[in-house]
N, C-alpha and C positions, 0 to 999 in steps of 0.2 A: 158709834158714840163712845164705848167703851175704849175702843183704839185710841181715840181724840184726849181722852183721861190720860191714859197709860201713858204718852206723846206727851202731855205737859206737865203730868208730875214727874216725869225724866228731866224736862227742861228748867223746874223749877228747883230741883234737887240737885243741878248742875249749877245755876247761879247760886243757890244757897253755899253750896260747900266752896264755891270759888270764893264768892263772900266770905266765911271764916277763914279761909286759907290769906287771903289781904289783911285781913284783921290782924291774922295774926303775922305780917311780916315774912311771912315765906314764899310769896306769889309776884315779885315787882316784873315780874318776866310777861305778866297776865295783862301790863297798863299800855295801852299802845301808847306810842310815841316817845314813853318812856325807855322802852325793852332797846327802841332803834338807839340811842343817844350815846356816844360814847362816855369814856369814862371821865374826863376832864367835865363833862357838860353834863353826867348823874350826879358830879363830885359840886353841883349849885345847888341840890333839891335834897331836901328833907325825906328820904326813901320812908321810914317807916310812916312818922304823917299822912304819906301820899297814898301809902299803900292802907293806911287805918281809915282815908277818906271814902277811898275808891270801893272799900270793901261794905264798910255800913251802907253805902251808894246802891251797891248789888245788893244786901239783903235787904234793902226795900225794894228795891226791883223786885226780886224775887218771891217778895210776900206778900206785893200789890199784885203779880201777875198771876200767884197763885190762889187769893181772895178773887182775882176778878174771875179766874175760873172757875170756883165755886158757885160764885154767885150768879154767871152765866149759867153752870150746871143747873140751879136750882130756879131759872127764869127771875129772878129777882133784877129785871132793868133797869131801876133806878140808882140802887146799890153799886151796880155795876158800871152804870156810866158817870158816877158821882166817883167813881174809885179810880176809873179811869180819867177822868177832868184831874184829880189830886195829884194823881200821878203825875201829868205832863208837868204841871206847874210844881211839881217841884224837881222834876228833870231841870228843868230851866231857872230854878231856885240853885239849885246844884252846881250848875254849868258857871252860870255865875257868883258865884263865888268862891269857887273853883280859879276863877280865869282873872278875877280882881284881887291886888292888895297882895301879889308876893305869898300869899299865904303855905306856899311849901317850900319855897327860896329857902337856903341857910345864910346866913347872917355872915360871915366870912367861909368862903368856899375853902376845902381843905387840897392842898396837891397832891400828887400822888408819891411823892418825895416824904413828904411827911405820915404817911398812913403809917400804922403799927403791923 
């Protein structure tokens, strides 16, 4: 049991810190899909945005996965499966609008001729 602790506050302390690292714009290497695109096709998207969305995104991951092991620890069921229901639906909250409305698109793409 102790093992199973020590195993998920590694793993929660791993998305946590990835979270601040996106936060704060130092991590765009961390977004799949994004890391593959070259540079003409990262030169459409709003990096830090993307990377400020992706990152609040992980530390609720991180905080609901870490609550729900608490509250697994402590046999509290209800808690736990009420946290885990939250969770999906706003995974899917996320995803979608995320994926609607352009919302990390730039407004006129920059070339690579013009960068400073």
């Amino acid at each position: 049991m102790l093992t199973n602790i020590i195993i998920a506050t590694i793993a929660v302390s791993i998305l946590l810190a990835m979270g601040i690292l996106l936060i704060n714009g130092k991590a765009a290497f961390l977004i799949a899909g994004y890391n593959t695109m070259n540079k003409k096709d990262k030169s459409y998207y709003e990096e830090k945005a993307l990377c400020r969305f992706v990152g609040w995104l992980m530390l609720g991951i991180g905080l609901s996965v870490g609550l729900i092991i608490l509250f697994d620890f402590l046999d509290w069921a209800f808690f736990t499966y009420t946290l885990v229901f939250v969770t999906k639906i706003g995974l899917i909250v996320a995803i979608v609008y995320a994926n609607t409305g352009n919302r990390f698109r730039k407004k006129i793409p920059i070339e690579e001729g013009e960068r400073e």
